[in-house]
C-alpha positions as CSV (number, residue, x, y, z in Angstrom):
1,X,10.9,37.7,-39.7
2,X,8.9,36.2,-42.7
3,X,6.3,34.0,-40.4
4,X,5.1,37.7,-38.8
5,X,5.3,39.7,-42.0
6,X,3.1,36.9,-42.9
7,X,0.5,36.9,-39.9
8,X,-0.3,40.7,-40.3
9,X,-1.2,40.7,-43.8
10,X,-3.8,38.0,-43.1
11,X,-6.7,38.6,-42.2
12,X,-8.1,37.8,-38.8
13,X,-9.8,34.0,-38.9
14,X,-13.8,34.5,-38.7
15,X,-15.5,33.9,-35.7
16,X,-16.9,30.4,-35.1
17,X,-20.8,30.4,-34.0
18,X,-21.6,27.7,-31.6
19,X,-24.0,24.8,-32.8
20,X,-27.9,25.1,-33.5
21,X,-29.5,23.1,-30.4
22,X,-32.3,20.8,-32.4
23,X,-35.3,21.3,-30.8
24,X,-36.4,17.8,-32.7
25,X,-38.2,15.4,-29.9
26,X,-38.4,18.2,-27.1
27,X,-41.0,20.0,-25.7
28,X,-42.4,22.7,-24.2
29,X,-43.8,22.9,-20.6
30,X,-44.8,26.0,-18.9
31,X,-42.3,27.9,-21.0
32,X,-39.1,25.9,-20.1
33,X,-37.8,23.9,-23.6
34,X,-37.1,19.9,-22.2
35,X,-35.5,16.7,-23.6
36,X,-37.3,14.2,-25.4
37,X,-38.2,11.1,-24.7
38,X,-39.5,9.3,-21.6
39,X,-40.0,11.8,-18.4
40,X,-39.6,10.0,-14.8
41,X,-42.9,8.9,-13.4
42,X,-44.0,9.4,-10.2
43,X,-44.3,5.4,-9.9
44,X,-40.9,5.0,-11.0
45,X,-39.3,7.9,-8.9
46,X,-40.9,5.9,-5.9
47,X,-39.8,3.1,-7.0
48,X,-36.0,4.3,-6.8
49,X,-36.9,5.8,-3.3
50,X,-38.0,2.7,-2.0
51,X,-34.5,1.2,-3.4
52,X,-32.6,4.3,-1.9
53,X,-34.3,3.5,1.5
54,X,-33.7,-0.9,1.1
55,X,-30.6,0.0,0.8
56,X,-29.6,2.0,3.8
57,X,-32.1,0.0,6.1
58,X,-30.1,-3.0,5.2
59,X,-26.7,-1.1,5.8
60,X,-27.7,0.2,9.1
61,X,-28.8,-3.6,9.9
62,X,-25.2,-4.9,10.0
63,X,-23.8,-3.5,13.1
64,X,-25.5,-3.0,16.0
65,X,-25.1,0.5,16.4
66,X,-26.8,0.9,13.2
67,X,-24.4,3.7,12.4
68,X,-21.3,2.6,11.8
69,X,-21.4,1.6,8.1
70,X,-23.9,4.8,7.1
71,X,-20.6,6.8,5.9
72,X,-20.6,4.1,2.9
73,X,-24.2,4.7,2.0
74,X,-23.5,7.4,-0.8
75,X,-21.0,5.2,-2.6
76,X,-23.1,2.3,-1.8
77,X,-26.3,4.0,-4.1
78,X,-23.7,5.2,-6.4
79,X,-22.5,1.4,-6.8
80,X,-25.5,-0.5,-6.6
81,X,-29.1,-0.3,-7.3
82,X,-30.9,-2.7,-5.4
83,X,-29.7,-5.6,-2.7
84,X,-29.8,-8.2,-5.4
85,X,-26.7,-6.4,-7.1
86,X,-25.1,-6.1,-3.6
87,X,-25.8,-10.1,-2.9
88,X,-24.0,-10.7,-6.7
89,X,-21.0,-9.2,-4.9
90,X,-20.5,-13.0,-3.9
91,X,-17.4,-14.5,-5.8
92,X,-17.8,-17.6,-3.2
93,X,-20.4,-18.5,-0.4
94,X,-18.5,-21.4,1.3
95,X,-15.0,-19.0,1.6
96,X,-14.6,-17.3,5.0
97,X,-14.2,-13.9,6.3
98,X,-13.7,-11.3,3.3
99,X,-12.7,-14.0,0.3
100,X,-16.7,-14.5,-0.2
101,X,-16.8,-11.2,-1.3
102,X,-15.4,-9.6,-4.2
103,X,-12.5,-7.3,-3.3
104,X,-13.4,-4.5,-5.7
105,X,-16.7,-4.1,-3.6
106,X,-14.5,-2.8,-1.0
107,X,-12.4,-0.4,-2.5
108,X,-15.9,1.3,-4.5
109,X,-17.1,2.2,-1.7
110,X,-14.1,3.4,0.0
111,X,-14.0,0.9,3.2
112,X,-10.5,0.5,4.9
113,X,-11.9,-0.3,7.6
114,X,-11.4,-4.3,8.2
115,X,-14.4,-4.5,10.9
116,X,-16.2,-2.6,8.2
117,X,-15.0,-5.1,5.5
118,X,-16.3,-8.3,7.7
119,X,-19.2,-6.5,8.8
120,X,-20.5,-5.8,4.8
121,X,-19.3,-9.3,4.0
122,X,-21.3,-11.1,6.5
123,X,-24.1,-9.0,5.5
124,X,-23.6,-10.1,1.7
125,X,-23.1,-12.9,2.8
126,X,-26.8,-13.3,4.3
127,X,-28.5,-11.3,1.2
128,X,-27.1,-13.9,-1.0
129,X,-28.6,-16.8,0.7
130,X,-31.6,-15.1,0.6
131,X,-34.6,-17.2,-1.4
132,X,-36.5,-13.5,-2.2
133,X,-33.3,-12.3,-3.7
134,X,-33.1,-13.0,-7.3
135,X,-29.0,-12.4,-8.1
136,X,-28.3,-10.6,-10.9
């Protein structure tokens, strides 16, 4: 047919080079080319620690196994950074049970569970009426 007659006579399409990387705003160290800008500080990498660590004390504090609710903890840090984010989780402190706490909380983090539910909504519950806690 015409359309393959067509395709042989033409010559092949030429070969497309990847992008240039810009270099711009890196640098160098020992070697190894990095990204620009700011580089994570040791005071701020502990600073995240000590939130990573808040964060699953304060999960294992709301059951008294303190082991329950640690299957959550990876959503839970992938969620929220600090237990002032958790306490905004409130939609309304007087409710009862799980209607103080925003539903969506609950299906992040993957709980089905409804002990697990009322045991992270009591818990909320608490950081939320906690004067050190500034909510977001």
């Amino acid at each position: 047919s015409w359309s393959r007659s067509r395709s042989r006579d033409r010559p092949p399409p030429p070969p497309v080079e990847p992008p240039l990387r810009s270099t711009a705003g890196s640098r160098t160290t020992g070697g190894v080319v990095t990204a620009g800008g700011p580089q994570p500080d040791e005071a701020n990498l502990a600073g995240q620690n000590s939130n990573l660590d808040e964060l699953d004390s304060w999960l294992r504090s709301l059951d008294s196994d303190g082991g329950s609710l640690m299957r959550y903890s990876a959503a839970l840090h992938g969620e929220f950074t600090s237990l002032s984010e958790i306490a905004a989780a409130i939609v309304d402190q007087n409710a009862q049970g799980l209607a103080c706490v925003e539903p969506s909380v609950f299906e992040a983090l993957g709980i089905k569970m409804l002990g697990h539910k009322l045991l992270l909504s009591k818990g909320i519950v608490a950081l939320a009426s906690r004067p050190d806690l500034r909510l977001m």
